[in-house]
C-alpha positions, 0 to 999 in steps of 0.5 A: 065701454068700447062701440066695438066690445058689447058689454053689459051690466047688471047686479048679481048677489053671489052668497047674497051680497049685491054685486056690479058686473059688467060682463062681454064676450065669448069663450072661455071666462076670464074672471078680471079683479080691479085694483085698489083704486077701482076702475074705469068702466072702459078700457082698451086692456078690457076689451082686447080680452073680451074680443078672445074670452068671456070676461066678468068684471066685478066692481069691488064691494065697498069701492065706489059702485057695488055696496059696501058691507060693513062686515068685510074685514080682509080681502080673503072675504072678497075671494069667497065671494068671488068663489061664489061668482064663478060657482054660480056661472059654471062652464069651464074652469075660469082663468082668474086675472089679479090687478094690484090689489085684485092680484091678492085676491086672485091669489087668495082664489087660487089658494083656497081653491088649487086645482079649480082655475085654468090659469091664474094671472097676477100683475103687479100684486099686492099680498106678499111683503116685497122682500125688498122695499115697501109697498107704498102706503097711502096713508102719507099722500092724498089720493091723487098723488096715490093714483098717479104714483101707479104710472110711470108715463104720466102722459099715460094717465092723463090719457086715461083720466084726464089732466085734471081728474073730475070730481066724481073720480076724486070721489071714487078715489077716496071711497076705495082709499078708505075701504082700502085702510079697511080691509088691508091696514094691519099688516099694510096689503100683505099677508103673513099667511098667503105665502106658505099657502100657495105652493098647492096652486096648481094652475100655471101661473103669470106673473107681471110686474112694471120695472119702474112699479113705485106702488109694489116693487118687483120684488113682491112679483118675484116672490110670488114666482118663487112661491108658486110651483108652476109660474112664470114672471115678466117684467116689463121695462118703462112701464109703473103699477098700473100695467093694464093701463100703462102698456094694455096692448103689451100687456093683452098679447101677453095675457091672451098667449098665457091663457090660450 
């Protein structure tokens, strides 16, 4: 993590289940869920939010740093424990921010939940079938050429992992590829329930995609706009997937006006 950020990190059990978190900050709680294919423990995107909020970064069960549980069947599992999380934490109502695959989550968060967030931020969601193109599936590449595919700037991701990505984050990879075909593979990371579900979401809502996004298309983006009473959308030119990472200080300003 950042010198300039104090971040911390400890195991929590929300409903039981043992969980990594790592956690800095101050002010409202911003409740931050990574994407399929993890994330680094440090990252400008992270503490840009936690220099305005208090931010709670759970690690996935099952993809690479918290336990997997062998029950976790579908990622509406997943919201129920992170549910829990923030019930355990108290405070104000939390603004919820979706990476990818974590966007489904939050999105199943805020469904079964609609008047409990403050705001709710989806970036580049998985969850709903785009209603144009695919999302890409990583059964037909190996988990490298999946992992790069999330940016646009290529430059961008050998910043972030370098060139030649180490062994332990080849590892990583294919742990979260394989929960990933776990708890997401029939219908591959959409829902056919979630899209009649969120027209009860109360909580204002951003949704941003990367114009150039070869893992979700924009159109998935543009579907959650719709579907939501109260969002706004935001597509980002030159940009891929993995927003956070690709343009994380376009993304912050855009994350910390929305929220406030």
């Amino acid at each position: 993590m950042s010198q300039s950020v104090s971040w911390t990190r400890s195991e929590v059990q929300p409903a039981g289940i043992p969980l990594q978190l790592a956690r800095a900050g101050q002010g409202r709680t911003v409740l931050v869920l990574h994407h399929d294919t993890g994330t680094p423990d440090s990252l400008p995107f992270y503490d840009a939010l936690a220099s305005r909020y208090q931010v709670l970064l759970p690690f996935h069960p099952g993809f690479g740093v918290s336990p997997r549980q062998d029950w976790l069947r579908h990622p509406r599992d997943f919201a129920v424990i992170y549910q829990a999380l923030l019930a355990e934490h108290g405070g104000e109502k939390p603004a919820i921010l979706g990476l990818g695959f974590g966007g489904w989550i939050a999105a199943e968060m805020a469904a079964m939940a609609p008047a409990a967030l403050h705001r709710l931020v989806l970036v580049g969601p998985m969850g709903i079938k785009p209603p144009s193109g695919e999302i890409m599936d990583q059964a037909l590449v190996n988990y490298i050429e999946y992992a790069r595919a999330g940016f646009q700037d290529q430059g961008a991701f050998d910043a972030v992992y370098g060139a030649e990505p180490s062994v332990d984050q080849l590892e990583q990879w294919d742990i979260c590829r394989e929960m990933s075909f776990r708890v997401a593979w029939k219908p591959y990371m959409f829902s056919q329930s979630l899209p009649h579900l969120l027209g009860g979401v109360r909580a204002p809502a951003l949704v941003v995609a990367g114009a150039e996004d070869r893992v979700v298309p924009p159109s998935a983006a543009e579907a959650y706009a719709q579907r939501l009473p109260n969002a706004k959308l935001e597509i980002i030119p030159a940009c891929g997937h993995c927003v956070n990472m690709e343009q994380p200080e376009r993304l912050a300003r855009l994350v910390t006006d929305f929220i406030g």
